[in-house]
C-alpha positions as CSV (number, residue, x, y, z in Angstrom):
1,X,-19.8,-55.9,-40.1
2,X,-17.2,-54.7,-42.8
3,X,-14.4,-55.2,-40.1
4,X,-15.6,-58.4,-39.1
5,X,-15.6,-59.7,-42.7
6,X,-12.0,-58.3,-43.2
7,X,-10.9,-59.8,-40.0
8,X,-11.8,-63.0,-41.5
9,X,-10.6,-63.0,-44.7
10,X,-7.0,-61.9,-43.2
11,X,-7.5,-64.4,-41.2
12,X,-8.3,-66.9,-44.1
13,X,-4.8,-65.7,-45.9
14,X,-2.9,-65.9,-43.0
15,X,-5.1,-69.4,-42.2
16,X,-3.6,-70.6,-46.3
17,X,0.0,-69.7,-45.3
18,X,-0.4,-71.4,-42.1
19,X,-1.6,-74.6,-43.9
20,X,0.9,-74.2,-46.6
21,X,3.8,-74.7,-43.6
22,X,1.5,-77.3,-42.2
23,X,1.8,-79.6,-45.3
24,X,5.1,-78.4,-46.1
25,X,6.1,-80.2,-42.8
26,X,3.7,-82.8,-42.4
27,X,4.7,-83.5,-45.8
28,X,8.9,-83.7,-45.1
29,X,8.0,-85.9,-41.7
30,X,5.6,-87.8,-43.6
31,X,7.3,-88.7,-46.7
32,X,11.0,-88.0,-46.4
33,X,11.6,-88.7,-42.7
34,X,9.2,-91.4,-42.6
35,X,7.5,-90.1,-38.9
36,X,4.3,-91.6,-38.8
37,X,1.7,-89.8,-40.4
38,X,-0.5,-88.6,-37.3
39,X,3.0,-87.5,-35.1
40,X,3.8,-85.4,-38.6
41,X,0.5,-84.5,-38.4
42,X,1.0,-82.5,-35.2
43,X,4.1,-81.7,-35.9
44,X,3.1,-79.5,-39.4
45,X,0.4,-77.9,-37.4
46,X,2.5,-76.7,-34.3
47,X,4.3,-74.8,-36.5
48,X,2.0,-73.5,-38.4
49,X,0.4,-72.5,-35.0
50,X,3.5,-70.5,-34.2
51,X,3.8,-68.5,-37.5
52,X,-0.6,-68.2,-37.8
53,X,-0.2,-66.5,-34.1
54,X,2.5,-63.6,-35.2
55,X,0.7,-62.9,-38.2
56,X,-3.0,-62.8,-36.7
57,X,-1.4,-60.6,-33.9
58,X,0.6,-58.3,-36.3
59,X,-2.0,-58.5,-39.3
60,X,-5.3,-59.9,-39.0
61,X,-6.1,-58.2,-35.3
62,X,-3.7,-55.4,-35.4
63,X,-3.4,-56.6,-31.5
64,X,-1.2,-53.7,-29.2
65,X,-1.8,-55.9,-26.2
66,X,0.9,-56.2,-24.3
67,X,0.2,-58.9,-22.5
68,X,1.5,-61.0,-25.5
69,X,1.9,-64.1,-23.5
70,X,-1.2,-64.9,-21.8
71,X,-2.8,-64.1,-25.6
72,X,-0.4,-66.7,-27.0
73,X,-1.6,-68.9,-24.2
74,X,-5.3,-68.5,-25.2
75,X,-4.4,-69.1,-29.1
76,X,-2.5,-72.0,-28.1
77,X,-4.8,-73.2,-26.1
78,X,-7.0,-72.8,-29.3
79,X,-5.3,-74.3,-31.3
80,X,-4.5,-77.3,-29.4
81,X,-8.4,-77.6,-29.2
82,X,-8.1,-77.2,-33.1
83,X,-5.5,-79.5,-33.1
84,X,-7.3,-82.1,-31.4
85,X,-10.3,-81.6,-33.5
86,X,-8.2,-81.8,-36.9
87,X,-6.7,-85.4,-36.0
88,X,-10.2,-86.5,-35.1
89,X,-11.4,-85.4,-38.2
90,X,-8.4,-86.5,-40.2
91,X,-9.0,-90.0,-38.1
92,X,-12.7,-90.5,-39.6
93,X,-12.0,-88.8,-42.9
94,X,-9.2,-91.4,-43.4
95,X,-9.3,-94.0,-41.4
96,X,-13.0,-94.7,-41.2
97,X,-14.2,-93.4,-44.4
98,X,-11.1,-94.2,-46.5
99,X,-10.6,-90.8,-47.9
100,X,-6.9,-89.7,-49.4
101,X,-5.1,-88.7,-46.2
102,X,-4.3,-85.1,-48.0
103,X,-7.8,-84.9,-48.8
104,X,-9.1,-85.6,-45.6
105,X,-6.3,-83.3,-44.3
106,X,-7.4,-80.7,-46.2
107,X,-11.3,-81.5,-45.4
108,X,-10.4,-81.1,-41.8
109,X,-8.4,-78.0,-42.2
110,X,-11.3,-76.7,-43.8
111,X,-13.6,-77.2,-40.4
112,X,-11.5,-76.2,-37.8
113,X,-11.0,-73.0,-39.6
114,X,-14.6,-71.9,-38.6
115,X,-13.5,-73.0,-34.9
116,X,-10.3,-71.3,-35.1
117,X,-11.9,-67.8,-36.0
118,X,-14.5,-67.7,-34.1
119,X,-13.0,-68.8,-30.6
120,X,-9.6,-66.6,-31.2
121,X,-12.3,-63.8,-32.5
122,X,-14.1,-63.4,-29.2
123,X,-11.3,-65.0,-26.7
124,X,-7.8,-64.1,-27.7
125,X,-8.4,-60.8,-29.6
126,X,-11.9,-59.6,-27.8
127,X,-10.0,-56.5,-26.4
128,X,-8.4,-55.3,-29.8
129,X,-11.4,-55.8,-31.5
């Protein structure tokens, strides 16, 4: 229970840098390059995705799998889920209930976190753990 509670607070810290680079971008496509703001959106979290997956395998999981493709696969194939969640929730937050687009950013973040652990907990790190 200890390790599982370690687990996810690494994965919480790596989660915070990951959303860090997400805004950071979304935030430069947004803003300065004027992308619209769902397209910067995705843009901010595929590369947070990138950096969250190094980390979690290096950090969080401590993952000596070798087969380090086909566990990218299944925490890109997370995230994408994520992904997909976090512009829904983003869509409501902001669109429909007229919430701050960072706040309802950071609202969604917030949700798919619990998805993001759980699913990459039990399916892309279930051998290492």
């Amino acid at each position: 229970m200890l390790n599982l509670f370690y687990s996810l607070a690494k994965f919480g810290a790596v989660g915070l840098i990951g959303m860090a680079i997400d805004f950071l971008i979304t935030w430069i496509c947004k803003e300065k390059l004027k992308i619209n703001k769902f397209i910067a959106n995705a843009l901010g979290f595929s590369i947070a995705v990138i950096n969250n997956y190094l980390l979690n395998r290096l950090w969080t999981f401590s993952s000596k799998n070798p087969q380090i493709l086909q566990q990218f696969a299944y925490f890109l194939i997370i995230s994408c889920i994520g992904l997909t969640l976090n512009t829904l929730f983003l869509y409501l937050f902001h669109n429909k209930l007229k919430i701050n687009f960072y706040l309802s950013k950071s609202l969604s973040i917030g949700i798919v976190f619990l998805w993001n652990f759980t699913a990459n907990l039990l399916l892309t790190f279930n051998n290492d753990y």
